[in-house]
Structure formats: structure tokens, C-alpha cells
C-alpha beads as a LAMMPS data file, in Angstrom:
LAMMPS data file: protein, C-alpha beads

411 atoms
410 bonds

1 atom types
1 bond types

-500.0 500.0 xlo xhi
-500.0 500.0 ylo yhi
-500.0 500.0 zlo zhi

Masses

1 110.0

Atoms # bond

1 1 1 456.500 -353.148 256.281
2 1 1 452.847 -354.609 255.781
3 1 1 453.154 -358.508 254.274
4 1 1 451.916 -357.746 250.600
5 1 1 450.353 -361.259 250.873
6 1 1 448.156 -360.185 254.482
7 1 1 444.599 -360.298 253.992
8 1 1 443.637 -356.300 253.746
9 1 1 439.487 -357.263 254.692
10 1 1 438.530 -357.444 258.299
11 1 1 436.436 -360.214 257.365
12 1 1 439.070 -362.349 256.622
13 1 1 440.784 -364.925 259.044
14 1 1 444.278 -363.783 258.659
15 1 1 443.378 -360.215 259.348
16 1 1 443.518 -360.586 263.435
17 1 1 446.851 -361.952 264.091
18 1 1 447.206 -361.317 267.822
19 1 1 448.481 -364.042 269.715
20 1 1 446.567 -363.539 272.722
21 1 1 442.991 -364.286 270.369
22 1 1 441.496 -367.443 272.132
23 1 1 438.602 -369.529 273.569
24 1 1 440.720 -369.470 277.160
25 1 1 440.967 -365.420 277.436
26 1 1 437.890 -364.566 276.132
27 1 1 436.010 -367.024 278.260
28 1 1 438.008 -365.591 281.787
29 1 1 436.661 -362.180 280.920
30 1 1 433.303 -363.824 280.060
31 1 1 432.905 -364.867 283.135
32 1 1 434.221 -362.246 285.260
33 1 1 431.365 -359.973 283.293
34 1 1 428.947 -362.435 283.868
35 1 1 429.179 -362.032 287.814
36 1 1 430.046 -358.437 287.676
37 1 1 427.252 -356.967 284.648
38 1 1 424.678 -359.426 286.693
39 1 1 425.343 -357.703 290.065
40 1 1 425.111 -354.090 288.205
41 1 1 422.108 -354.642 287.078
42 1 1 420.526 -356.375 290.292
43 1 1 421.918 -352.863 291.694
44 1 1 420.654 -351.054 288.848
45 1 1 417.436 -352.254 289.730
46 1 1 417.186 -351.759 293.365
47 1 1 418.450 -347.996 293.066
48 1 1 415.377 -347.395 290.892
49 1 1 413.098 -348.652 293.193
50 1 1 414.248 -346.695 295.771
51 1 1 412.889 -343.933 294.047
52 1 1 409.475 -345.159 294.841
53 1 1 408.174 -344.537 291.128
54 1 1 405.048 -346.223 291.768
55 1 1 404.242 -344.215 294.234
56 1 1 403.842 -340.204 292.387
57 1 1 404.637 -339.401 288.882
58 1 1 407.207 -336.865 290.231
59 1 1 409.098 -339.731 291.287
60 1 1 409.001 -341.837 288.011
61 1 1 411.168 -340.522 285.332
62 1 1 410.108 -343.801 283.268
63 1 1 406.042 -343.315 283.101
64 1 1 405.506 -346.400 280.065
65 1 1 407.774 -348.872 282.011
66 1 1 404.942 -351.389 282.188
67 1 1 405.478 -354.723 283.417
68 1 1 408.974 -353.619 283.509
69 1 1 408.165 -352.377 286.655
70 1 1 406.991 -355.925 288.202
71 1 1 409.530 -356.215 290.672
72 1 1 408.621 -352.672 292.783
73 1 1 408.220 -352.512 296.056
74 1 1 407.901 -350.208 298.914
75 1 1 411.459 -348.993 299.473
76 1 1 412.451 -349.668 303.250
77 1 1 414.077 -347.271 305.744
78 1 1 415.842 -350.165 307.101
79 1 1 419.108 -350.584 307.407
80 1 1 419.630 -346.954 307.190
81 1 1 423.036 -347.144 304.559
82 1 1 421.127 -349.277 302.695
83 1 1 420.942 -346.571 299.637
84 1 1 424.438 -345.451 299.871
85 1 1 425.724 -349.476 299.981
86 1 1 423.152 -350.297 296.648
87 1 1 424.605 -347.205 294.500
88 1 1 428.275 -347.024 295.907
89 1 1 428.421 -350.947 294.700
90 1 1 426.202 -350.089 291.306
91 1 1 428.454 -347.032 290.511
92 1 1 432.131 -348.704 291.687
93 1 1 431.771 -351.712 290.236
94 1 1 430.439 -350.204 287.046
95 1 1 433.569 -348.425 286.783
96 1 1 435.893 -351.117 287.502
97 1 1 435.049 -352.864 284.880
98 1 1 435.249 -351.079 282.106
99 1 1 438.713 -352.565 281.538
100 1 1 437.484 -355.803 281.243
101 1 1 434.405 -355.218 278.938
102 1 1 436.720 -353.299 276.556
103 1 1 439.309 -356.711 276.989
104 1 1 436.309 -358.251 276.332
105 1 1 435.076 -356.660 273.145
106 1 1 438.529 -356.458 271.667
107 1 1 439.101 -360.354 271.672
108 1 1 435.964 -360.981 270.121
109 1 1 435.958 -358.267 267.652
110 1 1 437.019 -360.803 264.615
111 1 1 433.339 -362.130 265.446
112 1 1 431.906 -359.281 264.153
113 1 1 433.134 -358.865 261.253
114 1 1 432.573 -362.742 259.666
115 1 1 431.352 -363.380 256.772
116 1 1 428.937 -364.654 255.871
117 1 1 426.593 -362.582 258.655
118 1 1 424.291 -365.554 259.169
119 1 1 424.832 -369.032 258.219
120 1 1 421.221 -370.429 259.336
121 1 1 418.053 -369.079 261.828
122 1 1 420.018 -370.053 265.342
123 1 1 423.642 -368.262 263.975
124 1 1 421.588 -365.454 262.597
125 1 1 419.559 -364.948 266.276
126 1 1 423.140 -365.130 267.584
127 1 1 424.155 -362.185 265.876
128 1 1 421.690 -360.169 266.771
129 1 1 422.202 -360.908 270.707
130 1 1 425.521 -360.352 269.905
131 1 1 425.587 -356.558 268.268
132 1 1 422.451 -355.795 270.627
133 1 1 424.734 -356.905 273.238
134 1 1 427.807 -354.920 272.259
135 1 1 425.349 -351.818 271.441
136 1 1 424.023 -352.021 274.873
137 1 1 427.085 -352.591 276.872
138 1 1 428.682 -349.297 275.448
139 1 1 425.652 -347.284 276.082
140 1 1 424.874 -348.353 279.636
141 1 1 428.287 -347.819 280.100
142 1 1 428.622 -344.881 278.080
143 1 1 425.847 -343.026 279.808
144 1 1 426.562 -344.148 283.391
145 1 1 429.921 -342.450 283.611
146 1 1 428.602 -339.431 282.005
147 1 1 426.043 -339.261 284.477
148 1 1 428.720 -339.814 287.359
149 1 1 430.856 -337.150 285.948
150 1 1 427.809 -334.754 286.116
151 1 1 428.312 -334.406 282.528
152 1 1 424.057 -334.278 281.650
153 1 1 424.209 -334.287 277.514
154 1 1 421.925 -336.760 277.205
155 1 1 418.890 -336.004 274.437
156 1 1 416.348 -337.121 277.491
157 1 1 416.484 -338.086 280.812
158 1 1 419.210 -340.034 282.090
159 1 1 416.756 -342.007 284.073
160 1 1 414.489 -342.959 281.635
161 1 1 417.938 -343.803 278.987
162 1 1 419.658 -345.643 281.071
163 1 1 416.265 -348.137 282.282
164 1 1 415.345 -348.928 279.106
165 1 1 418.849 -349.151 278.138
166 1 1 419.576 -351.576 281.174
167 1 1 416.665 -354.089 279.802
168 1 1 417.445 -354.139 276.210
169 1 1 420.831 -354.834 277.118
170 1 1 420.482 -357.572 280.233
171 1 1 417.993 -359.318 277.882
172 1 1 421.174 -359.598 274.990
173 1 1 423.332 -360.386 277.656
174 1 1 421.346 -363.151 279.541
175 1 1 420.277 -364.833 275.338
176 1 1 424.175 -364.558 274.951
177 1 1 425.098 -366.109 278.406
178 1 1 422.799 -369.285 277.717
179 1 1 424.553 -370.146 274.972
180 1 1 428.113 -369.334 275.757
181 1 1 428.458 -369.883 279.434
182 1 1 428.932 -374.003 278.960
183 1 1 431.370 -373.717 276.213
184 1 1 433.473 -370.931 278.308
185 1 1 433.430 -373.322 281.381
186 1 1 434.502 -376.420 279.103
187 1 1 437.323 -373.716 277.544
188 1 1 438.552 -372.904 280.840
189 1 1 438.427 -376.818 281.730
190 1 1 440.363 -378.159 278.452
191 1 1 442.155 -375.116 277.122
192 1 1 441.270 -375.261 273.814
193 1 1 442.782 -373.224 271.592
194 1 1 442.426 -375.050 267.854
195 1 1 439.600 -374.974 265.461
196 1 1 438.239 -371.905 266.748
197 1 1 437.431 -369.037 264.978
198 1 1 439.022 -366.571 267.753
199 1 1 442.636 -367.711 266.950
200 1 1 444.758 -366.021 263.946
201 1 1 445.615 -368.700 261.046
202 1 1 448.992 -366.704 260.590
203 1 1 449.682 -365.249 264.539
204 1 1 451.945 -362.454 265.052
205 1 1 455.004 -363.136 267.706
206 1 1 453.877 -362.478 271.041
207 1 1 455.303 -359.655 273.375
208 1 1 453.208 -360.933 276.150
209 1 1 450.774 -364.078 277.220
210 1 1 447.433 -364.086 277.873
211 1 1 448.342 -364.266 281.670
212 1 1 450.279 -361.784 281.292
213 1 1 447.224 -359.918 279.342
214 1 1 444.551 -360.570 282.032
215 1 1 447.195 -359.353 284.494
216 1 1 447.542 -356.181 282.794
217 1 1 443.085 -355.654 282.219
218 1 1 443.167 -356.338 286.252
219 1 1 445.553 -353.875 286.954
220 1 1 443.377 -351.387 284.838
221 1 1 440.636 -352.348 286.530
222 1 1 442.552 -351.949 290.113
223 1 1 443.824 -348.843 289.367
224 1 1 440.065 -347.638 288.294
225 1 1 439.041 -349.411 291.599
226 1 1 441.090 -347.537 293.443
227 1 1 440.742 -343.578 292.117
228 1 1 436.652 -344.333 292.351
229 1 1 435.664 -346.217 295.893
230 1 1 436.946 -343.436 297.726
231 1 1 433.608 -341.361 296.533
232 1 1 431.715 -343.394 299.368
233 1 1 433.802 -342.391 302.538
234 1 1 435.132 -339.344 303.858
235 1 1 438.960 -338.405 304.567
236 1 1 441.558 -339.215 302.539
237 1 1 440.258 -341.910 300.622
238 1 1 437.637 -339.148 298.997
239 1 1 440.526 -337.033 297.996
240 1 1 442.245 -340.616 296.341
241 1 1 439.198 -340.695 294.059
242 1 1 440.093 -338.463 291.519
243 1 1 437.863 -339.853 289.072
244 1 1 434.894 -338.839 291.083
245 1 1 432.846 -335.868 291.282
246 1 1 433.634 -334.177 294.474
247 1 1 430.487 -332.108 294.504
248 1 1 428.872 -328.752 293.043
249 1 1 431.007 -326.288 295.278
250 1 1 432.551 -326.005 297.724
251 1 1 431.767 -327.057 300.948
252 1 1 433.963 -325.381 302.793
253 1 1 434.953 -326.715 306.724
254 1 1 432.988 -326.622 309.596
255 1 1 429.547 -328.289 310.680
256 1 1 428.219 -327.989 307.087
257 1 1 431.413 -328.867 305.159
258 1 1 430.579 -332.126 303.428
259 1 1 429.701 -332.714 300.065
260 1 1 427.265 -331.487 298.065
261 1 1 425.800 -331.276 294.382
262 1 1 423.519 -328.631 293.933
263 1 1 424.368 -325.312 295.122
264 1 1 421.786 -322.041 296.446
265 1 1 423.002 -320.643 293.669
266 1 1 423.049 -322.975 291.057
267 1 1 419.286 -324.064 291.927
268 1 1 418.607 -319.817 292.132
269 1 1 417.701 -319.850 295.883
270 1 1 417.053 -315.830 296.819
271 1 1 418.109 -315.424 300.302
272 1 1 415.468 -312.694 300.453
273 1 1 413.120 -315.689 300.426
274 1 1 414.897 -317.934 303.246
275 1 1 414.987 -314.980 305.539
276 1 1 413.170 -315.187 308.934
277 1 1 410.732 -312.778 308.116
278 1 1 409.858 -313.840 304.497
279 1 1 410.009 -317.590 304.780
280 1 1 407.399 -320.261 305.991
281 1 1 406.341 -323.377 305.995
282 1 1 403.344 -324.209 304.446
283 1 1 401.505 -327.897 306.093
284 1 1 398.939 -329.078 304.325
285 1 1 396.663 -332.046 305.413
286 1 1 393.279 -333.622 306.585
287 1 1 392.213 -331.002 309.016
288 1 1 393.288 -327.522 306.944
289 1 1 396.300 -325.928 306.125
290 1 1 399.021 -324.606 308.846
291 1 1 401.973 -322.298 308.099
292 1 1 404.916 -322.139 310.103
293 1 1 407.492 -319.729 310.276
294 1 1 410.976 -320.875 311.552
295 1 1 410.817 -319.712 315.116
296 1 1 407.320 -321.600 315.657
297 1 1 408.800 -324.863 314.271
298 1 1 411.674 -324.604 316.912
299 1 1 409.330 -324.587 319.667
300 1 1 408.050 -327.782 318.473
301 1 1 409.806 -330.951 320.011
302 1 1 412.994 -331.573 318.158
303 1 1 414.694 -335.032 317.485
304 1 1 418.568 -336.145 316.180
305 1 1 419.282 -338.474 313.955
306 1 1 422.584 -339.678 312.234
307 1 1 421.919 -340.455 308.242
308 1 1 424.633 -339.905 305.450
309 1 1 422.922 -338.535 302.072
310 1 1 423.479 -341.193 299.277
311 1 1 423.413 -339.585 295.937
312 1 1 422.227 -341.656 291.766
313 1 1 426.014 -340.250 290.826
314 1 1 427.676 -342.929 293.221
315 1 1 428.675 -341.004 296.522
316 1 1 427.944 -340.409 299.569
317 1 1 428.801 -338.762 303.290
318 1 1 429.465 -340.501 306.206
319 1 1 427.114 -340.325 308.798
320 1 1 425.979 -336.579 310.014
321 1 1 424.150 -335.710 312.367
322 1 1 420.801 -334.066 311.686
323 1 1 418.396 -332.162 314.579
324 1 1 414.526 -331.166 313.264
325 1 1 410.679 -332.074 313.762
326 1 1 410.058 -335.621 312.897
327 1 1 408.053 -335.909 309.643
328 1 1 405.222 -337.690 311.826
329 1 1 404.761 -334.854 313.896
330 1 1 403.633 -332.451 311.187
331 1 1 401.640 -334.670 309.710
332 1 1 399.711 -335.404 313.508
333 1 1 399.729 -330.982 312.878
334 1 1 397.431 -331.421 310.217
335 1 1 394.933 -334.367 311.362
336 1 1 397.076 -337.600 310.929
337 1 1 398.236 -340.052 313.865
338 1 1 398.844 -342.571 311.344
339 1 1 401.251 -340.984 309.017
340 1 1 400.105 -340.711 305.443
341 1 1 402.272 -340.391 302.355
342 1 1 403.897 -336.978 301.548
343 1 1 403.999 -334.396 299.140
344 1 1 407.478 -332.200 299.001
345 1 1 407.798 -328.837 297.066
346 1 1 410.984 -327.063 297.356
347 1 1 411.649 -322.827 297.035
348 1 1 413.286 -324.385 293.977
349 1 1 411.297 -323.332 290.633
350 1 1 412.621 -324.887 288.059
351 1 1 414.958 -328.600 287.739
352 1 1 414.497 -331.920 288.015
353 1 1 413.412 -333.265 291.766
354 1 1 412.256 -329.758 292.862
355 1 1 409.274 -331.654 294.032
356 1 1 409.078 -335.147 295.727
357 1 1 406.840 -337.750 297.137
358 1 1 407.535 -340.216 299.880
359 1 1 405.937 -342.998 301.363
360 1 1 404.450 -343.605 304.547
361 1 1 406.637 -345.857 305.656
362 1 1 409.393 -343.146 304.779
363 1 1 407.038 -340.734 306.867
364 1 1 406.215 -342.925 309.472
365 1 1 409.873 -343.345 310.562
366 1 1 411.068 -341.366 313.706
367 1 1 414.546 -340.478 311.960
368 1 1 412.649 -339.173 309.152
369 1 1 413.111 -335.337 309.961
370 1 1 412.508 -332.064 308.001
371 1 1 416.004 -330.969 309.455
372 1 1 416.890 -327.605 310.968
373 1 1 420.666 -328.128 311.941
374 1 1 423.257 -330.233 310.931
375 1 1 425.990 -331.631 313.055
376 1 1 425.118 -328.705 315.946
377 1 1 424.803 -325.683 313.797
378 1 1 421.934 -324.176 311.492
379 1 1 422.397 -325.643 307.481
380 1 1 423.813 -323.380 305.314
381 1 1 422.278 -322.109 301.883
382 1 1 423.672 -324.929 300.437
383 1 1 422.414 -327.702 302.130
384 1 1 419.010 -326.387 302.557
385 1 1 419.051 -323.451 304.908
386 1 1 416.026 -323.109 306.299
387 1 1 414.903 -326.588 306.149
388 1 1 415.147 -329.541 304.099
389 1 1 413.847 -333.083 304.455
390 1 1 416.204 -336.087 305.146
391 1 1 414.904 -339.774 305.971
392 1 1 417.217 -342.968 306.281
393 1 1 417.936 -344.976 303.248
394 1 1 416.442 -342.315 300.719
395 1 1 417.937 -341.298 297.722
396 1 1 419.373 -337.979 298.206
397 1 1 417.329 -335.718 295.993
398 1 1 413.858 -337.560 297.584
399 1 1 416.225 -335.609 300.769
400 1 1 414.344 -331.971 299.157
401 1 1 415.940 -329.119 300.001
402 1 1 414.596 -325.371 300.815
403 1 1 411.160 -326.562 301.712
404 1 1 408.356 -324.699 301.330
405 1 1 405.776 -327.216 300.983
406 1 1 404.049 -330.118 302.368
407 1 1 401.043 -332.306 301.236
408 1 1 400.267 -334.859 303.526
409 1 1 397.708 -337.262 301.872
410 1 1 397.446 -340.614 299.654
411 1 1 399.626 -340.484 296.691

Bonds

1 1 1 2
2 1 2 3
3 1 3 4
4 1 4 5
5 1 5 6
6 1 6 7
7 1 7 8
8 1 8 9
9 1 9 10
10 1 10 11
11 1 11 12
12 1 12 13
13 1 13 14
14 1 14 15
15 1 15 16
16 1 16 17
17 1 17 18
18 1 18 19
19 1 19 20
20 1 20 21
21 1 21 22
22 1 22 23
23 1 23 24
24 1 24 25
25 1 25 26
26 1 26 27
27 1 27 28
28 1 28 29
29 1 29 30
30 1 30 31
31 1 31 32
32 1 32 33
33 1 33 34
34 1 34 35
35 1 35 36
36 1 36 37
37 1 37 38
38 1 38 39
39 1 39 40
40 1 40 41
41 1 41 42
42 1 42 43
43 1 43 44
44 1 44 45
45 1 45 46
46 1 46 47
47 1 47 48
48 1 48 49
49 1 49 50
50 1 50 51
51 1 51 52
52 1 52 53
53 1 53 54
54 1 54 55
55 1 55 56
56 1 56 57
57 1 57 58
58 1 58 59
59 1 59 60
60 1 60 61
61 1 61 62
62 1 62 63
63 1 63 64
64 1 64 65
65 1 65 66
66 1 66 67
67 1 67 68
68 1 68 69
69 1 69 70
70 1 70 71
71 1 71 72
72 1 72 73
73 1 73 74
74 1 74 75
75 1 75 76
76 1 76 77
77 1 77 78
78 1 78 79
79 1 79 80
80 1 80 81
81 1 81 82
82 1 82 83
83 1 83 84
84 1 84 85
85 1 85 86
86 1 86 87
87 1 87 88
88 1 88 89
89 1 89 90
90 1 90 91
91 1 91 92
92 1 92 93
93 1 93 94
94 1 94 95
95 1 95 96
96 1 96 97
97 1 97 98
98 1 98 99
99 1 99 100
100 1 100 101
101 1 101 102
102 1 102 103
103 1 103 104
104 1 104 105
105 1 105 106
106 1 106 107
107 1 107 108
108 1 108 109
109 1 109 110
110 1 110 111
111 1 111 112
112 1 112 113
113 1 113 114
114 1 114 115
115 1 115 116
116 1 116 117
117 1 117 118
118 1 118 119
119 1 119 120
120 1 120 121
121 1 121 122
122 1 122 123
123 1 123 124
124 1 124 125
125 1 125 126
126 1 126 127
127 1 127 128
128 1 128 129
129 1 129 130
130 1 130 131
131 1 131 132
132 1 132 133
133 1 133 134
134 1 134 135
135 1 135 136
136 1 136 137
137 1 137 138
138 1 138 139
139 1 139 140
140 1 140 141
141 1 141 142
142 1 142 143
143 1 143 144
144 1 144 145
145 1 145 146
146 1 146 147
147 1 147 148
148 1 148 149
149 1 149 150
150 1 150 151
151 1 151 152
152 1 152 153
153 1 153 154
154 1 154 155
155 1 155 156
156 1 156 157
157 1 157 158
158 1 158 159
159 1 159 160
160 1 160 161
161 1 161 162
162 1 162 163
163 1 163 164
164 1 164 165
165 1 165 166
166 1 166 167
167 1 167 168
168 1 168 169
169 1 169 170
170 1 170 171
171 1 171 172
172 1 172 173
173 1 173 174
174 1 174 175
175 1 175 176
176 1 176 177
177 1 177 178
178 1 178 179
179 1 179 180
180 1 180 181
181 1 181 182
182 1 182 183
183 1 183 184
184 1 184 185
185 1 185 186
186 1 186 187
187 1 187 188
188 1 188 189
189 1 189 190
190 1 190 191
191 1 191 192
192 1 192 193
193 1 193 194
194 1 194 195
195 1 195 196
196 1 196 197
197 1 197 198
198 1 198 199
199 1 199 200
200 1 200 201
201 1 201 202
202 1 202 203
203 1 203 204
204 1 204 205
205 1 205 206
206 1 206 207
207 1 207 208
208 1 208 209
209 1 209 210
210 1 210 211
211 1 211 212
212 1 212 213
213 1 213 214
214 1 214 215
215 1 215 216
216 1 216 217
217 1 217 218
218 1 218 219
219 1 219 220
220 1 220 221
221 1 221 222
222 1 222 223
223 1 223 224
224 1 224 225
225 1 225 226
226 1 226 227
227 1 227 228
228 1 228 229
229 1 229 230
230 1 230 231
231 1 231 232
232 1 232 233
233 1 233 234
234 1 234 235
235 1 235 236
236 1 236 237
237 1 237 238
238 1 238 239
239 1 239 240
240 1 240 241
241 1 241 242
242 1 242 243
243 1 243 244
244 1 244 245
245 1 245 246
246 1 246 247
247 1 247 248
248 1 248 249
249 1 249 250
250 1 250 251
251 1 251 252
252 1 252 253
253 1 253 254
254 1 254 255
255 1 255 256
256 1 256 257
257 1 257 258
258 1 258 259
259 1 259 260
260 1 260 261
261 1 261 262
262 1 262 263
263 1 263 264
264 1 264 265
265 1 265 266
266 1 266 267
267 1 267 268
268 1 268 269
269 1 269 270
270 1 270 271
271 1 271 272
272 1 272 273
273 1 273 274
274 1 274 275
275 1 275 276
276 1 276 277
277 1 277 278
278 1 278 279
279 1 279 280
280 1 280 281
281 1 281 282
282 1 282 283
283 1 283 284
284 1 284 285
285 1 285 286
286 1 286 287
287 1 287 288
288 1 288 289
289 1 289 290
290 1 290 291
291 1 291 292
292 1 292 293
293 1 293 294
294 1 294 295
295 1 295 296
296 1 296 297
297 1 297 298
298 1 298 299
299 1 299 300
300 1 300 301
301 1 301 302
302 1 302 303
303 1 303 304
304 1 304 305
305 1 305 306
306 1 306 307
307 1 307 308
308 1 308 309
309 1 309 310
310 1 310 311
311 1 311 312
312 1 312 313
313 1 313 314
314 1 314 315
315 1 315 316
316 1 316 317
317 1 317 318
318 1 318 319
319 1 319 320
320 1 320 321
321 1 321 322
322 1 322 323
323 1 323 324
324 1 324 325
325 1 325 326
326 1 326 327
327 1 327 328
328 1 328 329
329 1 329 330
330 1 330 331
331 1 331 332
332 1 332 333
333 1 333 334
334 1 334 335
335 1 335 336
336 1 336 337
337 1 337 338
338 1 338 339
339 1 339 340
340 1 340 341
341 1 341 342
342 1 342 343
343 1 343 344
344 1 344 345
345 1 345 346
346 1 346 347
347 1 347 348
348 1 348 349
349 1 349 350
350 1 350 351
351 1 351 352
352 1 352 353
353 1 353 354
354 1 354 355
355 1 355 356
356 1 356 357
357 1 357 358
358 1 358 359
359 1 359 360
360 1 360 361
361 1 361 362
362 1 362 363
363 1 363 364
364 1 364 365
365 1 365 366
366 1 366 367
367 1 367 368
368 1 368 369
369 1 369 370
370 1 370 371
371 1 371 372
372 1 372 373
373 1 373 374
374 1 374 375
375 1 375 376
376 1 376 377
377 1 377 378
378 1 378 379
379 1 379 380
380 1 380 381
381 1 381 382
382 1 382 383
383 1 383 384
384 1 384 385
385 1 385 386
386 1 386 387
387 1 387 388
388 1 388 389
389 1 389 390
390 1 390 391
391 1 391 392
392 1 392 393
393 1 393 394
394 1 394 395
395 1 395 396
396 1 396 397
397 1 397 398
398 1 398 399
399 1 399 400
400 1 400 401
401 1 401 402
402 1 402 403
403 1 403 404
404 1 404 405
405 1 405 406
406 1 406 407
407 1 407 408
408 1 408 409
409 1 409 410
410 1 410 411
């Protein structure tokens, strides 16, 4: 039965009487979010600028970021994983830690309920770091494994949510690590416990320690570890990550069975429109426009390359290998030895990333292909049957598929 005499306000001391309350736990999982939420959102950032948004407005979901945008630069081609390494780290790590943020936010939680809710200017600008920070960790979180689950119920774009998000939420969380980072350090040094707020005046018995505890949040986070990292391989470690989208369909075996996300059917693809005799290709550059049908782009000289796609949602394919004309030879087609940027407009008619611009660099590279076959046969509907676009180190829907459309020009 309750104590009769226990404090019934959250407010009060006595109201939080686990054990495992303290300066030492809190500041271990302060720390291990420190490292962790700062590498997410280096990540964070890099994956947006690999969607060149400086570069066309149909690649910048976030059109008022402002100086927010100071750090873009011309995403490189180079290494060629380099995508699928930035968003498979973003995504798994993001994941993995959710056990410790919510360790985290449950052995502060007396914090926010103390009365009185500012005791002078500097407590009272603590506070507010403090429930912007707690605010912002749950939504970034919130809306990041939505967005890996596929699960798109946000009331706007993800893109433009979860940037904003990220900045109001690093800027909390760097104000909140300034101030508590020495203290946690000099906690972890001296272990003390007394005097602080965090620790019950009238502790319940304890069923386990705090070792014990931070054992228990690390096996969370293993176990979340383990059913997500196998999203970036192929084999059985994709079939281990059960936590992970596997894909929009389907993929079936063969040549053209690895993963994908967006069906023929789901992006209403007509295969009376990808047929030989309906479909072509229109180029469009300095000299005129040229339009190709599929047998004419054949006779052109073809080139291999081996690129994985690298999708926002965290996963990727292993290497496959891709045969088509290289993106610098259609633009040469249409008056340009010195490739330009590009314009990319897919069959596609309605969805985000039907259309797509990439860079000249992007352009410019000679595994940059608008891709006929995959891995020795023709792509299927699904992955872009008749063509589709892939270049090294590109997020995968800058990869367009069903092309029927190119612009080759300054952006």
C-alpha cells in the first residue's frame, strides 16, 4: 500500500524515490549522448548536403534555410560509398540510442518538475535549454524513425521538419552541454551522490544498481544495434534487421532482385509508355534538342560501373553492377565537352523527387551513367526499366528513375 505520509506532488523531493537517481548515472548517459547526438547531427548535416540544395529548388525541400545553409558544398563523387557510409551511420546510430536518451530523460525527469520554475535569469535560461532540449530530442527522434519505417504522417515535409528540427534542438543541446559537461566529468571523477537534487530524500530499496542499470540501457541499445545495421549489407544480416524497412515490394531473385522503395506501380508507371515503340529520350542542351529511342542509345558506346544505391531511410545495396551511356556523353550530344549541370524529369507525374538536378561534377564523372542494365540483364519496371540515372555517392532518389528527360545547362 501507498505510505499515507509520501508526498502525492511531482514537485516534491520525496516523490522520485528510485535508488538508481544520481549525479554518477545521469552523467554516463550524458556523455555517451554527447558523442553519439554530436555525430548524428554532423551526419545529419552531411546527408543534406548531399542533396545539393543549393544547387535547384527541386533539390531543396528547406527553401528559407538561410545562413543555416553556410556550411554547403558541392557534394563529391568520391569515395563512391560515401552516401551509403554518412546515412547508414546517421540512421543506425540514431536508432541505437534511443535506449539511452529515454535512460536519459527518465533520471532527470524530477528536474522538470521543481518548483519553483526559475530561481534567477541564469536558472531560468537553464530551463528553457532544458524543455527545448527534451522537446527537440523526442521530435528528431520521433520523426526520424517514422521516416525510416516509411511511415510519412508528417503535417509537411519530412525534410524540411526534421532540419529545422535538428537546429533548434543541437542549439539546446550544445547551451545544455556547456554548462553540464564539467560537472558530469567531476561526477564521474568523485562520485558524488549527496546534496544533489537527482537523489530521493526517502529512496526506495533497490532491485538493481546503477551498473547494473547502464548494463541493462546497453543491452537495449545492443539489441536495437543489432535488428537495424543489417539494413546496410546484403545476405543474412539484412534479413537480421527486422526493424528495418526491407523495401516497397518485392524484389524478387535474379539480376534485378535487390531492394527497392518505390515500385512501377506505386509511382503509376504505364508500361504502354516504357514500350519500345512509345518511349524516348528526350536531350536537351546548347546546340538543340535530340530524342532517342532505346535502340539508338544502345548503339552509343556503353560503359560499367559498380555503385550500390544509398537511400534518406538508412539502407542500402551492396555494390551492383550497372552498364549505360555515361552522363558526359549525352551532354557532348547536345553541344557540351565540358559537362554542365543537369536537369532530370522522370515518366513519373506526380511525388516527391520526380524531378532532379545534379551537378557537374556529378555529370562530369565517367561512372555517372543513365543505366540500361543492371548486373547483365535489362532493369525491370521497378528499378527503372527503360532507363534511369545512377552516379556514385548520390542519394538514391537524385538516382531518377523512368527517364524521360534531360536539361543539360547551368542550374
Amino acid at each position: 500500500m501507498r505510505d499515507p505520509d509520501a508526498p502525492r506532488l511531482p514537485s516534491s523531493p520525496g516523490f522520485w524515490r528510485s535508488p538508481l537517481r544520481g549525479p554518477w548515472f545521469t552523467s554516463v548517459l550524458g556523455l555517451v549522448l554527447l558523442v553519439g547526438i554530436t555525430v548524428l547531427f554532423v551526419t545529419g548535416l552531411l546527408s543534406y548536403a548531399a542533396y545539393n540544395p543549393g544547387l535547384s529548388p527541386v533539390n531543396d525541400k528547406t527553401p528559407d534555410k538561410g545562413i543555416l545553409g553556410f556550411y554547403l558544398f558541392p557534394w563529391p563523387t568520391n569515395p563512391h560509398w560515401l552516401y551509403r557510409l554518412d546515412q547508414g551511420v546517421h540512421v543506425t546510430l540514431g536508432v541505437t540510442l534511443i535506449p539511452v536518451l529515454l535512460a536519459k530523460l527518465w533520471s532527470v525527469v524530477p528536474r522538470l518538475f521543481a518548483l519553483p520554475p526559475a530561481r534567477s535569469l541564469t536558472h531560468a535560461l537553464e530551463r528553457i535549454s532544458l524543455l527545448l532540449l527534451v522537446g527537440g530530442a523526442l521530435f528528431e527522434f520521433v520523426t526520424g524513425v517514422l521516416n525510416v519505417q516509411l511511415d510519412y504522417v508528417f503535417p509537411g515535409s519530412f525534410y524540411r521538419l526534421h532540419f529545422y528540427g535538428a537546429w533548434v534542438f543541437f542549439a539546446a543541446f550544445v547551451a545544455h552541454a556547456l554548462l553540464k559537461t564539467p560537472m558530469a566529468l567531476r561526477n564521474l571523477r568523485h562520485l558524488r551522490e549527496e546534496g544533489n537534487d537527482l537523489v530521493s530524500p526517502r529512496p526506495a530499496e533497490p532491485t538493481v544498481s546503477r551498473r547494473g542499470a547502464l548494463w541493462f540501457v546497453g543491452g537495449g541499445s545492443l539489441l536495437l544495434f543489432a535488428t537495424t545495421v543489417g539494413r546496410s549489407f546484403d545476405g543474412p544480416l539484412r534479413r537480421a534487421a527486422l526493424l528495418a524497412p526491407h523495401g516497397g515490394g518485392d524484389p524478387g531473385t535474379g539480376p534485378n532482385g535487390f531492394q527497392i522503395n518505390k515500385t512501377a506501380a506505386y509511382a503509376g508507371i504505364d508500361a504502354a509508355e516504357t514500350a519500345e515503340d512509345a518511349w524516348r529520350l528526350v536531350v536537351t542542351g546548347r546546340t538543340g534538342t535530340v530524342r532517342l529511342r532505346r535502340e539508338e542509345l544502345l548503339r552509343l558506346p556503353l560503359h560499367s560501373a559498380a555503385l550500390p544505391i544509398a537511400c534518406v531511410e538508412g539502407w542500402s545495396t551492396s555494390d551492383q553492377w550497372w552498364r549505360g551511356v555515361r552522363l558526359r556523353d549525352l551532354a557532348a550530344l547536345v553541344g557540351y565537352d565540358d559537362p554542365p549541370d543537369l536537369f532530370v524529369e522522370s515518366l513519373q507525374r506526380s511525388g516527391a523527387f520526380r524531378k532532379a538536378a545534379l551537378r557537374a561534377n556529378q555529370v562530369a564523372d565517367p561512372r555517372s551513367l543513365l543505366a540500361l542494365y543492371v548486373n547483365g540483364e535489362e532493369l525491370s519496371p521497378d528499378h527503372g526499366h527503360p532507363a534511369r540515372i545512377i552516379v556514385p555517392a548520390a542519394p538514391g532518389v537524385l538516382n531518377t528513375k523512368w527517364v524521360a528527360r534531360m536539361t543539360f545547362g547551368d542550374l
